[in-house]
C-alpha positions as CSV (number, residue, x, y, z in Angstrom):
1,X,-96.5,172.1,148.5
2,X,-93.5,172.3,146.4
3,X,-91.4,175.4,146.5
4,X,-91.7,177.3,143.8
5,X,-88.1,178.1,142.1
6,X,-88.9,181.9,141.1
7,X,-89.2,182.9,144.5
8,X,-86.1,180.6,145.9
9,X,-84.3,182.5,143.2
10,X,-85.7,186.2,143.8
11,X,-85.3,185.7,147.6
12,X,-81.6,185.1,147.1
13,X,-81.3,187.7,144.8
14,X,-83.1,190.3,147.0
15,X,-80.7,189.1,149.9
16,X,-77.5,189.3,147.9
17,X,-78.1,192.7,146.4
18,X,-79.4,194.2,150.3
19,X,-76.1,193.1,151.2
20,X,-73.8,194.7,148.6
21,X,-75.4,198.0,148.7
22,X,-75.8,198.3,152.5
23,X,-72.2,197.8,152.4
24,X,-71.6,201.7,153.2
25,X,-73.5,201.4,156.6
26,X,-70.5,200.6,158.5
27,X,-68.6,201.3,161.5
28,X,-66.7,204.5,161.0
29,X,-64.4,204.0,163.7
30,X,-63.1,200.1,164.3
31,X,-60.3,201.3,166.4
32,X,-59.0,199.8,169.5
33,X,-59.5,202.9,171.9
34,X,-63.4,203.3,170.6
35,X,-64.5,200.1,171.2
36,X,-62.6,200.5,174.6
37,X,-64.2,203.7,175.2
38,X,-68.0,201.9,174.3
39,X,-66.8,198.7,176.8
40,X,-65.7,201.3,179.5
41,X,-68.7,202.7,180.0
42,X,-71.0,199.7,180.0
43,X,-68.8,197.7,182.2
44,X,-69.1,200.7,184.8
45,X,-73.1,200.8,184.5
46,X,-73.9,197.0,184.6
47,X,-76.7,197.4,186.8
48,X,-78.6,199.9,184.3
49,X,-77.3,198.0,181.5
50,X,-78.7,194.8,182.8
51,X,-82.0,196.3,183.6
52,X,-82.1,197.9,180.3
53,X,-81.2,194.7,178.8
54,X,-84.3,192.9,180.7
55,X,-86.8,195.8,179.7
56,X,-86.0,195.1,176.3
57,X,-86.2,191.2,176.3
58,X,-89.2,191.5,177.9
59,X,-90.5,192.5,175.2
60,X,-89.0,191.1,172.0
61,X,-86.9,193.9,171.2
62,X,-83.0,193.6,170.4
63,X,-80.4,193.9,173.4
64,X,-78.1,196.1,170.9
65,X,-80.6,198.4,171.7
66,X,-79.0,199.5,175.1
67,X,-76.1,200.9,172.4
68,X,-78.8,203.9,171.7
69,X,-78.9,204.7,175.6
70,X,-75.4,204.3,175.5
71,X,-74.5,206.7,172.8
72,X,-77.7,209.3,173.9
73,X,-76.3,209.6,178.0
74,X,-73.3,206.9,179.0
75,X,-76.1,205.8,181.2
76,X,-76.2,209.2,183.1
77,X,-79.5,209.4,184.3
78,X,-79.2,212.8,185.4
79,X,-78.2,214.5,182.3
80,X,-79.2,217.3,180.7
81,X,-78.9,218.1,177.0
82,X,-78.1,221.6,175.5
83,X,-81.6,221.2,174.3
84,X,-83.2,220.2,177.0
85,X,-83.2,216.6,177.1
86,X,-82.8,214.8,180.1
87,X,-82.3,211.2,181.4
88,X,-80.9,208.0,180.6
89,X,-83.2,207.8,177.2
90,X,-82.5,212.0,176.6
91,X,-86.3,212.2,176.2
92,X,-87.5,215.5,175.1
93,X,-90.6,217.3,176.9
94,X,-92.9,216.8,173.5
95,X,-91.3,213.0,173.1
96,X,-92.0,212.0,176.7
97,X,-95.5,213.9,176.9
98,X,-96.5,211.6,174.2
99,X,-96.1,208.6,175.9
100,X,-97.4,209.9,179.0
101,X,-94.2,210.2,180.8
102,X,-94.0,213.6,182.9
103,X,-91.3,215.8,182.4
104,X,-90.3,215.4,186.2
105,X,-90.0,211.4,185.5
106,X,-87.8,211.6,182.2
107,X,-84.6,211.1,184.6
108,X,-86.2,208.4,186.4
109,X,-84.5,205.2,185.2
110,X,-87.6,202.5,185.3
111,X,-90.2,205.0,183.9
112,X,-88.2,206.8,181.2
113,X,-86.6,203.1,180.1
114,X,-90.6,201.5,179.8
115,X,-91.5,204.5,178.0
116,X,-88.9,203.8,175.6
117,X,-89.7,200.1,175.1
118,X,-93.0,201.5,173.9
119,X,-91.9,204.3,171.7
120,X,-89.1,201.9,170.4
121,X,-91.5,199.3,169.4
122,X,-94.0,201.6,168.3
123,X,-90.9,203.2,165.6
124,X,-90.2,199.5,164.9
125,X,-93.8,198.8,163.7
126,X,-93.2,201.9,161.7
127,X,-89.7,201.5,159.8
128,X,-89.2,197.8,160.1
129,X,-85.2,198.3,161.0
130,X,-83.8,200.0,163.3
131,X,-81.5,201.9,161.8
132,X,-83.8,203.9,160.6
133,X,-85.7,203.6,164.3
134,X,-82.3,205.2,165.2
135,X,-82.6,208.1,163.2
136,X,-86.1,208.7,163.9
137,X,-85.6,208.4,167.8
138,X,-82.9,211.5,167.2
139,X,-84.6,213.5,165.0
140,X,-88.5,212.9,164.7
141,X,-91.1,210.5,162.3
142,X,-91.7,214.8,160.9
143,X,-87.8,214.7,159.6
144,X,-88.0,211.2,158.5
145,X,-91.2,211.6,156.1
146,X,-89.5,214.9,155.1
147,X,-86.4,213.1,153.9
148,X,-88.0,210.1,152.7
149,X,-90.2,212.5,150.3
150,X,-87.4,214.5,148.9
151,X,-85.5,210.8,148.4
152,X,-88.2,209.2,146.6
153,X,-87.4,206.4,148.8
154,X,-88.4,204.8,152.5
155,X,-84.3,203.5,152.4
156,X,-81.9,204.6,154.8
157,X,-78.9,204.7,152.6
158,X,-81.1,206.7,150.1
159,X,-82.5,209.2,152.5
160,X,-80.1,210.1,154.5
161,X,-78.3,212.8,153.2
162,X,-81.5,214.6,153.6
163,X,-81.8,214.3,157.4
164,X,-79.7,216.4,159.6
165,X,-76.3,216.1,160.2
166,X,-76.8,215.5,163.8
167,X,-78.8,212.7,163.3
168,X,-76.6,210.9,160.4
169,X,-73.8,211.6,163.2
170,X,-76.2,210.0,165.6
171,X,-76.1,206.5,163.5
172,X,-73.0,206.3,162.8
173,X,-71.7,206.4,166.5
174,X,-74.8,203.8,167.1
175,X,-72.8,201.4,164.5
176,X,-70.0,201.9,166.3
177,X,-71.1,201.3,169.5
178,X,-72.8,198.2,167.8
179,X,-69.6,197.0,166.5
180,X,-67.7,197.7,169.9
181,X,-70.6,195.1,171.4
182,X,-70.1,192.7,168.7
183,X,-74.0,193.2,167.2
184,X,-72.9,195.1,164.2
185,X,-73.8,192.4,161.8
186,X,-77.2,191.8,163.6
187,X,-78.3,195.1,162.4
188,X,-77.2,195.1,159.0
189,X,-78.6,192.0,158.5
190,X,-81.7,193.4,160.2
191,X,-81.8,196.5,157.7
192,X,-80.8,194.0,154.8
193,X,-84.0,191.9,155.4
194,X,-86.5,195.2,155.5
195,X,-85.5,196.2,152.2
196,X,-86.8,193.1,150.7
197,X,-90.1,194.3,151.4
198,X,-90.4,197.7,150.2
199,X,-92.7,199.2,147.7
200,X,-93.2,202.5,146.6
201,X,-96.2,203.9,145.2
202,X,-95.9,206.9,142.8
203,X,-98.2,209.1,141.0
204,X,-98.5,208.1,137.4
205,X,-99.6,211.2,136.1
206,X,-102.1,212.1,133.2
207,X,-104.8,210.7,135.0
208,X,-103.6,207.5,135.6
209,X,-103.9,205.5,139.0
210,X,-101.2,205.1,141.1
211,X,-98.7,202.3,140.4
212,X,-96.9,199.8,143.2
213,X,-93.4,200.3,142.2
214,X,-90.3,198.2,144.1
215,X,-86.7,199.3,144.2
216,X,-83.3,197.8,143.2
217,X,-80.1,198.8,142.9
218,X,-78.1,199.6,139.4
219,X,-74.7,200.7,139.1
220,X,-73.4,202.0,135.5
221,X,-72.6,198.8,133.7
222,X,-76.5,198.3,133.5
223,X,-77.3,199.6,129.8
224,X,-81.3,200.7,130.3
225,X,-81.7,200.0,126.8
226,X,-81.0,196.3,127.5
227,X,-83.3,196.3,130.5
228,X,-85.9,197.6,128.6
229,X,-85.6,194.5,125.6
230,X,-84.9,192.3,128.0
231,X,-88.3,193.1,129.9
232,X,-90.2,193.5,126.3
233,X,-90.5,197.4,127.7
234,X,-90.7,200.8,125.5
235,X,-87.5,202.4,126.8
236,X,-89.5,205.6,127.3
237,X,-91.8,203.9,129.5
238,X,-89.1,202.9,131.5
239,X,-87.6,206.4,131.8
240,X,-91.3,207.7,133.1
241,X,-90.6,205.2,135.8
242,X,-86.9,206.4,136.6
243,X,-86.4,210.4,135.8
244,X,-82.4,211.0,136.0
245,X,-81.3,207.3,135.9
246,X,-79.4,208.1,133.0
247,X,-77.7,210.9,134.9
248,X,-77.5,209.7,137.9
249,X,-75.9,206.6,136.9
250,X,-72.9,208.8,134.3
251,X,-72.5,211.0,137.5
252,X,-72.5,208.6,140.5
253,X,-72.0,205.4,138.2
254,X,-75.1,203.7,140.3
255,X,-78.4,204.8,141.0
256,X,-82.3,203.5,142.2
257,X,-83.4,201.3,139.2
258,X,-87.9,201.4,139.9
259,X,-90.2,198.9,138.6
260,X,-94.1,197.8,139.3
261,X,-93.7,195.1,141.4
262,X,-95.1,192.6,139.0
263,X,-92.3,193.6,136.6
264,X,-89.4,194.0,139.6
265,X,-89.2,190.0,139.8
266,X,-88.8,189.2,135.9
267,X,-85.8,191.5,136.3
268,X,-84.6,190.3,139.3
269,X,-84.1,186.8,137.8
270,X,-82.4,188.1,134.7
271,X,-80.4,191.3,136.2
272,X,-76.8,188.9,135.7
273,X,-77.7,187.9,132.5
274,X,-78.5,191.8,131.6
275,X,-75.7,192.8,133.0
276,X,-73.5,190.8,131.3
277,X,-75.1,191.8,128.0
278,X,-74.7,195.8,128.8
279,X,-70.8,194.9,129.3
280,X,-70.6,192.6,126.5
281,X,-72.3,195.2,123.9
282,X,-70.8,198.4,125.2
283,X,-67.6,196.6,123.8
284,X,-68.5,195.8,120.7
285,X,-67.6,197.8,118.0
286,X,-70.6,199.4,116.0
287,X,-69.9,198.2,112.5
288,X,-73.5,199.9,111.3
């Protein structure tokens, strides 16, 4: 079967764009004494660490996922949170109940670190990166869908600023961590290759059914004008799509461009040659 060039081309597309605008999910601190601190303390646990690491080969998941019992306890298995959670994995009573691990076992090393396997690769299914498994393992799938809703989006970098700040803290120091280990790029490229699957659907009002919409992102020098020609689209059609692209891209100078799914790929393929018309006409003089 020959490949079939719209798809080569969209899949490169997809991949180049996940990486520019994931850009901002970085490590916040690169410096010497973090990644010092991070090595410290998993050089003075290698015999958790390397059971950790087993649990979670043993069942396909990432090693950089030790970096979340890292940054939850320092591998303390006799910790106790402010709020009550305890252990190596800082399982609450409700988180560990669910799983079937007692409340009297959440400090016990080979239970509590199965039970995490499970609920790890049960988030995983869920989210599909696990960056967002990060977020959800701090502060619940109920905050997650809450923040997701008022985003309009299932996108980390979209929805974040609606979760707490505990838990956007929570990520951050798991990039660092990841970065102090060396798997940093590992989970970008992880949360890069999710996004190329995402759709949305939203209610299309008036009694119409509900339409598969997919994501991309815009910054200002995309005229929406342009997009709409260039897509043989009624420009207020494409505005019932994207309510407060207009001002979210004057006021942030890019914003979340949506489009049904059988549409996204049409733009996709011409998005440079759009863009290079928005510049090109928002130059030209208007002689009329």
């Amino acid at each position: 079967m020959k490949p079939n060039l719209k798809n080569i081309v969209l899949t490169g597309m997809l991949l180049c764009s996940g990486i520019m605008n994931a850009q901002f999910l970085a490590a916040s601190d690169t410096s010497e004494s973090s990644v010092r601190k991070y090595k410290s303390i998993i050089s003075s646990n290698k015999e958790i660490v390397g059971f950790i690491e087993y649990s979670l080969a043993k069942k396909g998941l990432p090693k950089h996922l030790r970096n979340l019992a890292l940054i939850e306890s320092h591998f303390n298995r006799n910790i106790t949170s402010g709020a009550g959670a305890v252990g190596v994995w800082q399982f609450m009573t409700a988180h560990a109940n669910q799983y079937g691990l007692t409340q009297q076992n959440r400090n016990d090393l080979y239970k509590s670190t199965k039970t995490a396997v499970i609920s790890l690769t049960n988030l995983y299914k869920k989210y599909n990166n696990w960056i967002t498994v990060v977020a959800a393992y701090n502060c619940g799938e109920g905050n997650i869908a809450k923040a997701m809703a008022a985003a309009n989006s299932s996108q980390y970098h979209v929805f974040y600023k609606f979760l707490p700040e505990e838990t956007i803290n929570h990520v951050k120091k798991y990039l660092n961590a990841c970065y102090a280990t060396g798997e940093l790029q590992s989970v970008l490229s992880n949360y890069n290759s999710s996004r190329m699957n995402t759709v949305f659907f939203v209610n299309g009002g008036s009694g119409k059914k509900n339409e598969q919409l997919a994501e991309t992102d815009i910054n200002a020098g995309f005229n929406l004008n342009i997009i709409a020609d260039e897509l043989d689209l009624d420009i207020t059609r494409l505005l019932s799509w994207n309510p407060g692209i207009s001002e979210e891209l004057q006021n942030k100078g890019q914003g979340i461009l949506y489009l049904p799914k059988d549409i996204m790929p049409d733009f996709l393929l011409k998005k440079t040659k759009i863009l290079s018309r928005s510049v090109k006409e928002s130059h030209t003089p208007n002689t009329k």
